[in-house]
C-alpha positions as CSV (number, residue, x, y, z in Angstrom):
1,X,61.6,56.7,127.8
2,X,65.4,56.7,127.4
3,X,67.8,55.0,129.4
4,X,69.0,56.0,132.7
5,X,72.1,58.0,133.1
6,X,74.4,56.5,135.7
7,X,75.4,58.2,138.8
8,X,78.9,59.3,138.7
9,X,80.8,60.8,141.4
10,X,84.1,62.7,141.1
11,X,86.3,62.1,144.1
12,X,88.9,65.2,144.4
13,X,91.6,64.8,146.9
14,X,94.2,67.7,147.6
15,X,97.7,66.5,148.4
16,X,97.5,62.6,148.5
17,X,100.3,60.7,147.1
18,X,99.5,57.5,144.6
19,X,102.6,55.4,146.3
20,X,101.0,55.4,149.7
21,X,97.5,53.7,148.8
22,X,97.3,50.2,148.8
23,X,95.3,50.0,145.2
24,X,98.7,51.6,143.7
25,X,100.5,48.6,145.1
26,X,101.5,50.5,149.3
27,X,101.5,47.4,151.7
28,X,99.5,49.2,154.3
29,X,96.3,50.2,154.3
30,X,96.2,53.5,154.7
31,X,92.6,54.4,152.5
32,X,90.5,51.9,153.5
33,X,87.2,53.7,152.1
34,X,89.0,54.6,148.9
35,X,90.5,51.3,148.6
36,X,86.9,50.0,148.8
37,X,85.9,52.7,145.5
38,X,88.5,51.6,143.8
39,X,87.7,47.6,143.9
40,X,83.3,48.5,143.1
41,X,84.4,51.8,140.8
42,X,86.7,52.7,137.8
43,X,90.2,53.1,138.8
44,X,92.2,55.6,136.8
45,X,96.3,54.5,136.2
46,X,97.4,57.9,134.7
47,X,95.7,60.8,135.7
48,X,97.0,64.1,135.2
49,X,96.3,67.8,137.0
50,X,96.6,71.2,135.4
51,X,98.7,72.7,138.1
52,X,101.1,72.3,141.0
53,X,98.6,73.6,143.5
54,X,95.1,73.3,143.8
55,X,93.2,76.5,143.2
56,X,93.7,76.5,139.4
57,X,93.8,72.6,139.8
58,X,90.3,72.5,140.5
59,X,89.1,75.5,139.2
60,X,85.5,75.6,137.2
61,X,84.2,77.9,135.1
């Protein structure tokens, strides 16, 4: 048998702002759940989004 595949899990938020989340250094904490991701996950320092708004942002084919 081959080896497992691990579990991923894409977290997509709409309008949130990286200088208001404790993990990107905001002194309140305002994400307590995602602050809690971050520490057990991967956190991502540059991330980058196709669009301004977030129907061809998240758009699949």
């Amino acid at each position: 048998m081959g080896r497992a595949r691990p579990i991923v899990v894409m977290v997509v938020v709409d309008t949130l702002r990286a200088d208001r989340l404790p993990f990107y250094g905001y002194e309140r904490d305002t994400a307590p759940f995602l602050a809690n991701l971050a520490r057990h996950g991967v956190l991502f320092e540059r991330a980058w989004s196709a669009s301004s708004w977030t129907a061809p942002s998240t758009a699949s084919r």
